[in-house]
C-alpha positions as CSV (number, residue, x, y, z in Angstrom):
1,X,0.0,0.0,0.0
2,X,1.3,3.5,-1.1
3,X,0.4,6.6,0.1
4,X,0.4,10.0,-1.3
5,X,2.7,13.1,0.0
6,X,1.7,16.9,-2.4
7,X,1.2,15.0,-5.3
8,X,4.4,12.3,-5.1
9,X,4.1,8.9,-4.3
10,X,6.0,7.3,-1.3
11,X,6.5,4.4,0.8
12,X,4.4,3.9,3.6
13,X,7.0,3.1,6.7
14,X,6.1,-0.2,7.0
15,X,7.2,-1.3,3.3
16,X,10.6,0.3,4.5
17,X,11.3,-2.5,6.4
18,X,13.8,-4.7,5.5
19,X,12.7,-8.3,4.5
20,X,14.3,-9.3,7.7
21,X,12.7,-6.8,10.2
22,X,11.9,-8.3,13.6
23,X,8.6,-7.8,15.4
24,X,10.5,-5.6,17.9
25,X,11.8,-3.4,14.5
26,X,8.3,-3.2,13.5
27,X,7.5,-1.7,16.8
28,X,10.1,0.9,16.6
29,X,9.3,2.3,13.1
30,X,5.9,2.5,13.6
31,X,6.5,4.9,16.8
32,X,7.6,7.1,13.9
33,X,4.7,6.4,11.7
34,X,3.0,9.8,10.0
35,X,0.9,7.6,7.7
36,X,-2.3,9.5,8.5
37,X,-3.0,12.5,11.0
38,X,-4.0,11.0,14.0
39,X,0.0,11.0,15.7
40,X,-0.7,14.9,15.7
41,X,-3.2,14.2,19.1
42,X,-2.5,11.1,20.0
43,X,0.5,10.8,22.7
44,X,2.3,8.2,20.8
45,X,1.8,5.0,19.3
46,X,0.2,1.8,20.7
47,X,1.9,-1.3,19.0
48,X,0.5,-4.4,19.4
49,X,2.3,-6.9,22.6
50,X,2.0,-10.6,23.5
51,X,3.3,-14.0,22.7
52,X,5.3,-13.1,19.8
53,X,4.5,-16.4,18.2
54,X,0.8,-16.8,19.2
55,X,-1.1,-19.4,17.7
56,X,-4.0,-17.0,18.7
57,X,-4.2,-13.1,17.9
58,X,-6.7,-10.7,18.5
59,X,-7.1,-7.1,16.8
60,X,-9.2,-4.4,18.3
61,X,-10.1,-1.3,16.7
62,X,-8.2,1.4,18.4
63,X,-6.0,2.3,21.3
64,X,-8.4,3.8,24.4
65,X,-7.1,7.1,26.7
66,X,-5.6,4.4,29.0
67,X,-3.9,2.7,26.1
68,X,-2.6,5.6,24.7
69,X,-0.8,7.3,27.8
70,X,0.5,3.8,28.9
71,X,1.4,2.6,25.4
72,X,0.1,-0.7,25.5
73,X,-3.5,-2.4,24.5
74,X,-6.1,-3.4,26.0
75,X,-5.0,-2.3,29.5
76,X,-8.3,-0.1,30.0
77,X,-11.6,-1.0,30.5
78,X,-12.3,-2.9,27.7
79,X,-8.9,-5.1,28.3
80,X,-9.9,-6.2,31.7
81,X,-13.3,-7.3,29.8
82,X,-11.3,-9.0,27.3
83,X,-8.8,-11.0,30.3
84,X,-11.7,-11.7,32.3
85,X,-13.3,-13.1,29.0
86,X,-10.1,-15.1,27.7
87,X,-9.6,-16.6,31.7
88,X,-13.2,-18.0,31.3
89,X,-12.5,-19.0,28.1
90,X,-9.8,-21.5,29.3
91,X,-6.9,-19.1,27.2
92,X,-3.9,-18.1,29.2
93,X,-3.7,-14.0,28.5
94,X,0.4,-14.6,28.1
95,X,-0.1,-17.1,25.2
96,X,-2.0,-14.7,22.7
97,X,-0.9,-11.4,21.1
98,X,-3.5,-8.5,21.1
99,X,-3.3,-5.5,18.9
100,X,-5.7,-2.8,17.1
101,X,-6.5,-1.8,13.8
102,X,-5.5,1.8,14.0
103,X,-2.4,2.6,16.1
104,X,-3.0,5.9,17.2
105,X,-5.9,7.2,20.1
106,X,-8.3,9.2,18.0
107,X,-10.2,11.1,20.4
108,X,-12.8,14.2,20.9
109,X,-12.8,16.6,24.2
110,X,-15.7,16.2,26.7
111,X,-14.9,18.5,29.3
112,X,-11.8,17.1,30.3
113,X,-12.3,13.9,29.7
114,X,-11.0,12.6,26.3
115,X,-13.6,10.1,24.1
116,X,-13.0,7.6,21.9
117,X,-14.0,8.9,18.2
118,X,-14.3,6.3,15.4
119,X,-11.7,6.2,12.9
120,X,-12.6,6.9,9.1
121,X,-11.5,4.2,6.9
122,X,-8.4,5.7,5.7
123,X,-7.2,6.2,8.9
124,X,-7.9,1.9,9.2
125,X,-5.8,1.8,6.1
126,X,-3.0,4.1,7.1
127,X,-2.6,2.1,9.5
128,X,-3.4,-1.8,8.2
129,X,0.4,-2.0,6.9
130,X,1.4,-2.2,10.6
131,X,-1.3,-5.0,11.1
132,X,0.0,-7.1,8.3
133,X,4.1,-6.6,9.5
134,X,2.3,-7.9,12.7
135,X,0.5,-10.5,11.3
136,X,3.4,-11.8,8.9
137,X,6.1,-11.9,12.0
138,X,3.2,-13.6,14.5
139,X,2.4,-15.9,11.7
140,X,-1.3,-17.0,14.1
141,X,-3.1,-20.2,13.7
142,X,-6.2,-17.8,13.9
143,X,-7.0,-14.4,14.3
144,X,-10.5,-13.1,16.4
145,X,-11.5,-9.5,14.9
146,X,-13.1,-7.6,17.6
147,X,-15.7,-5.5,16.4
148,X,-16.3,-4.7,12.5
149,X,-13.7,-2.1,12.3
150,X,-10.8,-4.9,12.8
151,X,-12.6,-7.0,10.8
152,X,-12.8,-4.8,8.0
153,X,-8.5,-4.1,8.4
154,X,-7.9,-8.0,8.5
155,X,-10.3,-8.8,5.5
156,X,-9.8,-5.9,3.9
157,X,-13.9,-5.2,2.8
158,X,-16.6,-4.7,5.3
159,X,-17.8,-7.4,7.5
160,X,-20.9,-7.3,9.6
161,X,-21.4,-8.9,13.1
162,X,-25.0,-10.1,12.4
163,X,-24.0,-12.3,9.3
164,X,-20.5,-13.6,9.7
165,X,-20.2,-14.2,13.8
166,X,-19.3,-17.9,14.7
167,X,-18.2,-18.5,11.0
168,X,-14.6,-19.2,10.5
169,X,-13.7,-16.5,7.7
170,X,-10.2,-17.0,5.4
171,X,-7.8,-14.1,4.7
172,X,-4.5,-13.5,3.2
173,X,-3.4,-12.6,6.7
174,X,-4.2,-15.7,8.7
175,X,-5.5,-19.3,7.8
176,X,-8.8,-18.8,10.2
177,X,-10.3,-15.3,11.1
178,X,-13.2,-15.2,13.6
179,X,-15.6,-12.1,14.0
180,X,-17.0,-10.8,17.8
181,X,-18.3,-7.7,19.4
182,X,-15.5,-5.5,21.1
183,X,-15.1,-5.6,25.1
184,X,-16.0,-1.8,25.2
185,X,-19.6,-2.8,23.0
186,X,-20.2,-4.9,26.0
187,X,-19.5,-1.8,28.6
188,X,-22.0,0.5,26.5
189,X,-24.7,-2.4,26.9
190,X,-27.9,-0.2,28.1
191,X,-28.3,-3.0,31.2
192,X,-26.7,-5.9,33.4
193,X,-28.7,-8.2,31.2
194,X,-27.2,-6.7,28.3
195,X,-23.7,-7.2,29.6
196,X,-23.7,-10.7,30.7
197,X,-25.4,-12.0,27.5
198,X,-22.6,-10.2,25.7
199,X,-20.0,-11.5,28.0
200,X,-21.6,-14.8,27.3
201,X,-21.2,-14.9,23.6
202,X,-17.6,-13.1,23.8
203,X,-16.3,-16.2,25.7
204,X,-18.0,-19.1,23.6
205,X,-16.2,-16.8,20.6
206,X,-13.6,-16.9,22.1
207,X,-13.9,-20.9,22.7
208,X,-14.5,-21.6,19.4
209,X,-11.3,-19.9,18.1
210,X,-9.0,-21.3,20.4
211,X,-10.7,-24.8,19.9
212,X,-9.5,-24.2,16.3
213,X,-6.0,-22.9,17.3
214,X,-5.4,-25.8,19.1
């Protein structure tokens, strides 16, 4: 993927990389990465961590204000969701390795609180060279898209909840891709009801992907 600079064509960072580029290279160009705009508020980037040869990955849609000030995913909110989900699920948190689709916080001021605004779809493909130098060093027996945005980065076309949940999916980027809701869908559930029937079908997702990662 290309991107354009005042009418020239260059490389986007990621293509920089030298056919040999570790996971832990990766990490450091993309710190640098001025793909799209969003670096310009965003403290700095959020790479994905983990096992760095997971059979299992999982991609999220973007970094959260906790994310982006401690540099790492899934650590807010919707993370301890997500743990609390994988624990019940019978998958050790240390075996996988969790990322997003958009490496930057994109965010809009409430008072002083800072919320989470949905990236456009070229920011998702600013950014989905990083996922695939990710992918291609993790090299995952399967890959569990939360929420459409990821799924949309890893598939590359849109992919709706309703009709492809529970289905195991092929992609250039991994032999098996599942689809689920994000954690944070689960927090913004109107009622307790709500949450626990979406914790419910996160989990058995979950089962069903790392029953076919086995």
């Amino acid at each position: 993927m290309s991107i354009a600079t005042k009418g020239t064509e260059r490389r986007h960072p990621a293509e920089r990389l030298p056919p040999g580029a570790s996971l832990a290279d990766a990490r450091k160009a993309a710190a640098g990465c001025r793909a799209c705009d969003l670096w310009r508020r965003a403290t700095q980037t959020v790479f994905g961590s983990g096992a760095s040869h997971a059979r299992l990955v999982l991609v999220g849609e973007q970094p959260g204000d906790q994310e982006d000030l401690a540099g790492k995913p899934f650590v807010g909110p919707a993370g301890r969701v997500l743990e609390e989900a994988l624990a019940e699920a019978g998958i050790d948190p240390s075996s996988v390795y969790v990322t997003n689709a958009v490496k930057h916080f994109k965010w809009v001021p409430r008072g002083k609180r800072r919320l989470h605004a949905k990236p456009r779809i070229s920011e998702v493909q600013a950014c989905q060279p990083w996922l695939m130098v990710e992918l291609s060093r993790v090299r995952p027996t399967v890959v569990v898209c939360l929420g459409t945005t990821a799924a949309r980065a890893v598939m590359g076309r849109p992919i709706t909840l309703s009709k492809y949940r529970g289905q195991a999916l092929q992609s250039e980027a991994a032999p098996v891709v599942f689809v689920t809701a994000h954690p944070s869908a689960i927090l913004r559930a109107p009622d307790s009801e709500s949450r626990t029937r979406g914790r419910n079908q996160l989990v058995a997702d979950l089962k069903l992907a790392a029953a076919r990662a086995r």
